[in-house]
LOSEBA-425585 format. One record per residue: x, y, z of N, C-alpha, C, O in turn; residue in three letters. Coordinates in Angstrom, 2 decimals, decimal comma. Example, Ala and Ser with C-alpha at 12.3 -4.5 7.8 and 13.67 -1.06 7.14 Angstrom:
residues 2
{{13,19 -5,69 7,80} {12,30 -4,50 7,80} {13,20 -3,30 7,80} {14,24 -3,32 8,46} "Ala"}
{{12,85 -2,25 7,08} {13,67 -1,06 7,14} {12,90 0,03 7,87} {13,41 1,14 8,04} "Ser"}
end
This chain:
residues 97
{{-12,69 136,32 125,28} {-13,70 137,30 125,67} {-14,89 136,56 126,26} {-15,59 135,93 125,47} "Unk"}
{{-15,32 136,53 127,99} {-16,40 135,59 128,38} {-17,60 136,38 127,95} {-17,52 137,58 128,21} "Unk"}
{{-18,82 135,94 127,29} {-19,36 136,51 127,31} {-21,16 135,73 128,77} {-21,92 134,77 128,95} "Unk"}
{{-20,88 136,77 129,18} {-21,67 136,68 130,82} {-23,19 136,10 130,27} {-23,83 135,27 130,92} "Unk"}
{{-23,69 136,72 128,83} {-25,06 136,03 128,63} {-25,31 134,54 128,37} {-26,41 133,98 128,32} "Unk"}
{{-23,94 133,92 128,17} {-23,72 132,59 128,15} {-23,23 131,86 129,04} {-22,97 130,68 128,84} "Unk"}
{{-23,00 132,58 130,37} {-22,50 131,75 131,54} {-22,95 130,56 131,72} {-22,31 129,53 131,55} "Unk"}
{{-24,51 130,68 132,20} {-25,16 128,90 132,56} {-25,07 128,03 131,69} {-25,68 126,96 131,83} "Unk"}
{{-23,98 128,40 130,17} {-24,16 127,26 129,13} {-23,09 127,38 128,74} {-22,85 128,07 127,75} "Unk"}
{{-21,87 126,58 129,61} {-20,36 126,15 129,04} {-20,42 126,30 127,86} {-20,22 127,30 127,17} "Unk"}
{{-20,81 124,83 127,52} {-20,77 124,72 125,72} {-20,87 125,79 125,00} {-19,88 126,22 124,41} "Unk"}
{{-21,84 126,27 124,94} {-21,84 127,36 124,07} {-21,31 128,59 124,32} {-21,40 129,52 123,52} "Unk"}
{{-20,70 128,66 125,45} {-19,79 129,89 125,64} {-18,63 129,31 124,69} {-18,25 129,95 123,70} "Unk"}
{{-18,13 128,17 125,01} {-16,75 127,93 124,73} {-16,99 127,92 122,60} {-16,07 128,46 121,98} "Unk"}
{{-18,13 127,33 121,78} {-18,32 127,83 120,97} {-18,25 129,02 120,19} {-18,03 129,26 119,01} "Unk"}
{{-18,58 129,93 121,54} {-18,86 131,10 120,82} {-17,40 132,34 120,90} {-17,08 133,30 120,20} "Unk"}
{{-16,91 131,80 121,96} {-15,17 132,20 122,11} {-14,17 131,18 121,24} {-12,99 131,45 121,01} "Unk"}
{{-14,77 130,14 120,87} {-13,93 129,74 119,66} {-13,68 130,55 118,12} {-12,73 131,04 117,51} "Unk"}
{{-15,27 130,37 117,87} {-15,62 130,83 116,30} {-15,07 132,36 116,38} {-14,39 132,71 115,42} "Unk"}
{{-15,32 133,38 117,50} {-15,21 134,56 117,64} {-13,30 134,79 117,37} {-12,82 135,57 116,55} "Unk"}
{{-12,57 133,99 118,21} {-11,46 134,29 118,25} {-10,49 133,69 116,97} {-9,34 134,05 116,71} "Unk"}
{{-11,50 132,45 116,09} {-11,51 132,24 114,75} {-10,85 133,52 113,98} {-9,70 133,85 113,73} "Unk"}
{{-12,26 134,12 113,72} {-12,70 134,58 113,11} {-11,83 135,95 113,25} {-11,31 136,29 112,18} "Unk"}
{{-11,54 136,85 114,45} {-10,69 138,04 114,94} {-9,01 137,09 114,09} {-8,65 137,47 112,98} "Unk"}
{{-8,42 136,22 114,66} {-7,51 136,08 113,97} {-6,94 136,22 112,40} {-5,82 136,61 112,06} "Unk"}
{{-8,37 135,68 111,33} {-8,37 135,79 110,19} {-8,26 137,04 110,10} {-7,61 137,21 109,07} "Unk"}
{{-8,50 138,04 110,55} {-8,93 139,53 110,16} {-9,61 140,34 110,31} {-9,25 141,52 110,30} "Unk"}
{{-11,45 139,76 110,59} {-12,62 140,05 110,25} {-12,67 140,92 111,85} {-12,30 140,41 112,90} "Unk"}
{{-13,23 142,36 111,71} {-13,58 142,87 112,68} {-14,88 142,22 113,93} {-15,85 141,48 113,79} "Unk"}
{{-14,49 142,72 114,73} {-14,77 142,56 116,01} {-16,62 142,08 115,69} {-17,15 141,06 116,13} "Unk"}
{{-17,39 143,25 114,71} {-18,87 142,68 114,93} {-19,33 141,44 114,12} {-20,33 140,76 114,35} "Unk"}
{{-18,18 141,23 112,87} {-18,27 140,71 112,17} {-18,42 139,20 112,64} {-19,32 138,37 112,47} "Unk"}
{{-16,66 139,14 113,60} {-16,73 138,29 114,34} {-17,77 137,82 115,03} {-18,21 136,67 114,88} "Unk"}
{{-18,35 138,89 116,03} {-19,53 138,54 116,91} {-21,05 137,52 116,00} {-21,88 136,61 115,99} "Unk"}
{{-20,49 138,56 115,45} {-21,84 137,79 114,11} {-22,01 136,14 113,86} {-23,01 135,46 114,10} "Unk"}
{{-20,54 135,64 113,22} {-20,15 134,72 113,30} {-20,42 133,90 113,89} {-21,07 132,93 113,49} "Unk"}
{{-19,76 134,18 115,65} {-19,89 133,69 116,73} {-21,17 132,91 116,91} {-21,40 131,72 117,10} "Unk"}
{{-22,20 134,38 116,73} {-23,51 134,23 117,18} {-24,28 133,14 116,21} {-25,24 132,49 116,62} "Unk"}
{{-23,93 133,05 115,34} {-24,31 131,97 113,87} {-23,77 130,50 114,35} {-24,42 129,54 113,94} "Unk"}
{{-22,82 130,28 115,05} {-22,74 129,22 115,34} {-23,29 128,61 116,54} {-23,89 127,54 116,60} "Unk"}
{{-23,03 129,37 117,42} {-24,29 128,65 118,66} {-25,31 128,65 118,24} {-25,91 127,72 118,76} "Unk"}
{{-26,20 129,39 117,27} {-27,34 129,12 116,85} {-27,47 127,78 116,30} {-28,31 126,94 116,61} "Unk"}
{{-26,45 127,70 115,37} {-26,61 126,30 114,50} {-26,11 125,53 115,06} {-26,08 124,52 114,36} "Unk"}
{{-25,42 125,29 116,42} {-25,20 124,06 117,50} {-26,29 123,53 118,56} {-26,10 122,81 119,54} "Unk"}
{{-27,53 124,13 118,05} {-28,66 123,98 118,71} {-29,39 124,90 119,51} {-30,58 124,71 119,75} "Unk"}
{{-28,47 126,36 120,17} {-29,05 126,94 120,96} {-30,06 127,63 120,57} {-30,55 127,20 119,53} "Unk"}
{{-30,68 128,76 121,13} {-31,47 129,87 120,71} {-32,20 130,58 122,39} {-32,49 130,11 123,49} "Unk"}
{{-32,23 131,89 121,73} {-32,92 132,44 123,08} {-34,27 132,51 123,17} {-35,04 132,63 122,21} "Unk"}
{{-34,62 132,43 124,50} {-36,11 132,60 124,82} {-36,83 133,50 124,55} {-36,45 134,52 123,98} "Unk"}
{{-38,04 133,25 124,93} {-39,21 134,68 125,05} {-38,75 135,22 125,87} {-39,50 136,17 126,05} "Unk"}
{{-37,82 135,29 126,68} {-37,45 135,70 127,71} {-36,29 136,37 127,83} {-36,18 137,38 128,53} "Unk"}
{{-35,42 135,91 127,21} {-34,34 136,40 126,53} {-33,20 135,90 127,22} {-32,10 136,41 127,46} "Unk"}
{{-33,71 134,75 127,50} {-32,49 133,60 128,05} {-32,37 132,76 126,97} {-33,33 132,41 126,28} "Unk"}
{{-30,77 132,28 126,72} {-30,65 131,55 125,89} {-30,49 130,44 126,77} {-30,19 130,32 127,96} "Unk"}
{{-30,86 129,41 125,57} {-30,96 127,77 126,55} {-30,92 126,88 125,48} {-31,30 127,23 124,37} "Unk"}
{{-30,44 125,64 125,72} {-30,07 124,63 124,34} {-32,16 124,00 123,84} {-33,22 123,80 124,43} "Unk"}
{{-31,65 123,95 122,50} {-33,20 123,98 122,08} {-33,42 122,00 121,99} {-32,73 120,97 121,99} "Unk"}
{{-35,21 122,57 121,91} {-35,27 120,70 122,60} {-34,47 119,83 121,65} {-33,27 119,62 121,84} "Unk"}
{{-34,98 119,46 120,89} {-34,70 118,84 119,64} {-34,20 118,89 118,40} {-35,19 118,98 117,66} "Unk"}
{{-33,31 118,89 117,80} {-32,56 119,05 117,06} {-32,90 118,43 115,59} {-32,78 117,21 115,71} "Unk"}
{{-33,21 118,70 114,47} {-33,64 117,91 113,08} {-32,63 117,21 113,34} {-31,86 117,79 114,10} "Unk"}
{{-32,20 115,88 112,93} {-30,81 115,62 112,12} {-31,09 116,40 110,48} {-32,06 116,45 109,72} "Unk"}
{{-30,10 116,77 110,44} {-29,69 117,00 108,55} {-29,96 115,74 107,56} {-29,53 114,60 107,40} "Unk"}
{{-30,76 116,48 107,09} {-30,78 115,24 105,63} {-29,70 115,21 104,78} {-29,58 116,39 104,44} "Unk"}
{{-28,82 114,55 104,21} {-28,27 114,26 103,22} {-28,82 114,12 101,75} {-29,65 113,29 101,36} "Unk"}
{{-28,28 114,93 101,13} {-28,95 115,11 99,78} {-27,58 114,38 98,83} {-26,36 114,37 98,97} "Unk"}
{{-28,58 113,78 97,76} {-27,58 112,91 97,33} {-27,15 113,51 95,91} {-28,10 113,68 95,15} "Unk"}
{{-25,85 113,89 95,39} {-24,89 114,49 94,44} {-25,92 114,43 93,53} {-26,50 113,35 93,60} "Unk"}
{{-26,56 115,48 92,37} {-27,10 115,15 91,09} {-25,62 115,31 90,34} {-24,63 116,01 90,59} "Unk"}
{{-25,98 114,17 89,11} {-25,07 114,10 87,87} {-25,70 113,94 86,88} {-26,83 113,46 86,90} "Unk"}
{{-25,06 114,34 85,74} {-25,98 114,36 84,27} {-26,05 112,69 83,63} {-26,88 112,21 82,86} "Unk"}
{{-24,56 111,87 84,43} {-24,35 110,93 83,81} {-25,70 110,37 83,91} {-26,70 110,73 84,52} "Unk"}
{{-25,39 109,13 82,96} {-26,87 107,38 82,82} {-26,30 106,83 83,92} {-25,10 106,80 84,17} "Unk"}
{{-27,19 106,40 84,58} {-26,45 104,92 85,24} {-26,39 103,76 84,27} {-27,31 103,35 83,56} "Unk"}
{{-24,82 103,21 84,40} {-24,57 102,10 83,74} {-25,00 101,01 84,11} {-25,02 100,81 85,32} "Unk"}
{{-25,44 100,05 83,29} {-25,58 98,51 83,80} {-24,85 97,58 83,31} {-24,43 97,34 82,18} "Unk"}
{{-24,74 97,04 84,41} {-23,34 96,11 84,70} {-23,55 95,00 83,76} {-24,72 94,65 83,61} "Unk"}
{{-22,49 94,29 83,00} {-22,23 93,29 81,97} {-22,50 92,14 82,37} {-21,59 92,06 83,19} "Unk"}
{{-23,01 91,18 82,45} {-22,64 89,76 82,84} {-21,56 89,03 82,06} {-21,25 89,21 80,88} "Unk"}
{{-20,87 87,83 83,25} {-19,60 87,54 82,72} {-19,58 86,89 81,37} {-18,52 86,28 81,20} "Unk"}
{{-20,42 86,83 80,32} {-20,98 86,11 79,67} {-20,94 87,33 78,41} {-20,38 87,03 77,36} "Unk"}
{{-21,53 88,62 78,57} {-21,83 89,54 77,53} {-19,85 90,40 77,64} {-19,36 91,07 76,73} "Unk"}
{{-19,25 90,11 78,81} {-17,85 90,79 79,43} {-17,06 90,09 78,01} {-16,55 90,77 77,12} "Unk"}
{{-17,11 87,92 78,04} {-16,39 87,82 77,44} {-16,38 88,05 75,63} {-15,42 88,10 74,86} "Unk"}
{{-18,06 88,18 75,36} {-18,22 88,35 73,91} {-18,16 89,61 73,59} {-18,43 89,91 72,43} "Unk"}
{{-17,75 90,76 74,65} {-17,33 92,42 74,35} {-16,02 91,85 73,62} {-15,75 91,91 72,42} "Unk"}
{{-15,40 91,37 74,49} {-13,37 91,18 74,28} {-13,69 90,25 72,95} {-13,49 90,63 71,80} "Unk"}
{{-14,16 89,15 73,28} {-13,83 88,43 71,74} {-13,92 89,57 70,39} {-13,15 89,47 69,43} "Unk"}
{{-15,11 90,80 70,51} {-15,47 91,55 69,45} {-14,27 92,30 69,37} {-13,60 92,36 68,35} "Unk"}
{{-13,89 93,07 70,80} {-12,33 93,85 70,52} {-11,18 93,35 69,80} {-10,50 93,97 68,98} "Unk"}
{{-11,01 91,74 70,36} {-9,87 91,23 69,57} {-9,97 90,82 68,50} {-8,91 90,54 67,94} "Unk"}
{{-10,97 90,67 67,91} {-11,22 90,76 66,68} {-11,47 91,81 65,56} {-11,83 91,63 64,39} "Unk"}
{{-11,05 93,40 66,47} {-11,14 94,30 65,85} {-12,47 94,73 65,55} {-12,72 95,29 64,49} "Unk"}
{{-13,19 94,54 66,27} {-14,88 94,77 65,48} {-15,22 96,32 66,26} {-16,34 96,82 66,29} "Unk"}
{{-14,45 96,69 66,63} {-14,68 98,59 66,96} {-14,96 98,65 68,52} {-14,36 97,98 69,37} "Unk"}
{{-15,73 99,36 68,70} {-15,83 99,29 70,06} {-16,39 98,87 71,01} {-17,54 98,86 70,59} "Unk"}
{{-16,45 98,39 72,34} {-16,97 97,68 73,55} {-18,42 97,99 73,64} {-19,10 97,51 74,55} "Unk"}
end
């Protein structure tokens, strides 16, 4: 489906006839689709003007990476020295590491 308001911008035509024809295959009706569509050229950089031309936007954030929270401790590492007097205690049965 071309859509004509995206002519002067390949890219994002071809985006937006991707995600759209995505999206129609899975199931999802036609506006639903459009919706879609329209969500992803947005978030590939475009957006429309005051004018009501769409055009690729200047600058782009990069995404920050947010780093996994876990409940664990961070462990600290043994030296080869405290490694071998863990094992001497194991083999000697003295409970645990």
């Amino acid at each position: 489906m071309p859509i004509p308001v995206l002519d002067h911008l390949p890219r994002a035509n071809r985006i937006w006839e991707s995600v759209y024809d995505g999206a129609r295959a899975e199931g999802y009706s036609e506006r639903r689709s459009a919706m879609a569509a329209w969500g992803a050229v947005k978030k590939q950089g475009y957006s429309k003007g005051p004018d009501g031309i769409w055009r690729a936007s200047k600058a782009k954030k990069p995404t920050k990476r947010v780093k996994k929270r876990t409940n664990k401790k961070p462990t600290k590492k043994r030296t080869p020295a405290q490694e071998r007097a863990a094992l001497r205690a194991w083999q000697r049965g003295a409970g645990s590491i």
